[in-house]
N, C-alpha and C positions, 0 to 999 in steps of 0.2 A: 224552865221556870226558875224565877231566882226573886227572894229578896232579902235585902232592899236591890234596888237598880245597883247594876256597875258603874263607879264613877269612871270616865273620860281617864284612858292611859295618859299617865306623867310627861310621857313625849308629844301628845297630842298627833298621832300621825299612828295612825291603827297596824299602817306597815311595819312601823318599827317598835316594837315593846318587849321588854325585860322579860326575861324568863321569868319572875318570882312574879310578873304581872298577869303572865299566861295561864300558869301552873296557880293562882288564886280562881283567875276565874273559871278554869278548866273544874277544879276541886267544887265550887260552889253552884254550879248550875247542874241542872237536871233537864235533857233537849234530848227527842226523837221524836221519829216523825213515824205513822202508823193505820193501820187499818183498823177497825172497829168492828166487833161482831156484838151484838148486844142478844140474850137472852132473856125475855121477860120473865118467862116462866120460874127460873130460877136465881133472877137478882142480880147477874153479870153484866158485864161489859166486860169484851177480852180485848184488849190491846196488843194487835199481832203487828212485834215491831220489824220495822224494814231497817231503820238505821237509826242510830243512838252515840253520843259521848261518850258513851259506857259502851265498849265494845262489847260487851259480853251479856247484854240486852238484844242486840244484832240477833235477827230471824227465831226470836222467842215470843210464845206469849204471855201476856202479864192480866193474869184472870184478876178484875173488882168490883168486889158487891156495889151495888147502887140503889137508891130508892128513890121513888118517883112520888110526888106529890105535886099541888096545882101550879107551886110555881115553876116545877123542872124536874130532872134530873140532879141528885148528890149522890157523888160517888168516895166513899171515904176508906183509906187502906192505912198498915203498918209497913211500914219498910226499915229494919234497921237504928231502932231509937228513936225515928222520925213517925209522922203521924200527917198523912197527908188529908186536906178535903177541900173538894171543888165540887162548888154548884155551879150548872149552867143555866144560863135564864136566857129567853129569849130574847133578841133586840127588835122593836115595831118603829 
């Protein structure tokens, strides 16, 4: 997750880019990829992660409350000064 979008590296050529180019967007993004266990009972969603940016996310889980209401699933956490929240909605 990231925003706003990355703009298009300086070189235009994704092979070749600046370390102060990498090391921005490395810092700025938040990406792993994950299994899901969801609890109704007690509000969770556990995100048992397989692999992340953040090595140190690698093979942990990341327990977050969530509430369900008509239009979906909103899962909202604290991490670090940051304040995450995602709804999911269904696409028809």
């Amino acid at each position: 997750m990231r925003t706003p979008a990355t703009p298009p590296f300086a070189s235009g050529d994704d092979a070749r880019v600046a370390d102060a180019e990498v090391r921005a967007i490395y810092l700025g993004c938040v990406a792993y990829f994950c299994t899901h266990q969801v609890d109704v009972e007690r509000g969770t969603v556990v995100h048992w992660v397989q692999e992340s940016l953040m090595p140190g996310y690698t093979g942990t889980a990341q327990p977050c409350p969530f509430k369900r209401d008509s239009a979906g699933p909103t899962i909202e956490a604290d991490s670090q000064d940051l304040h995450f929240l995602r709804r999911f909605r269904r696409v028809e």
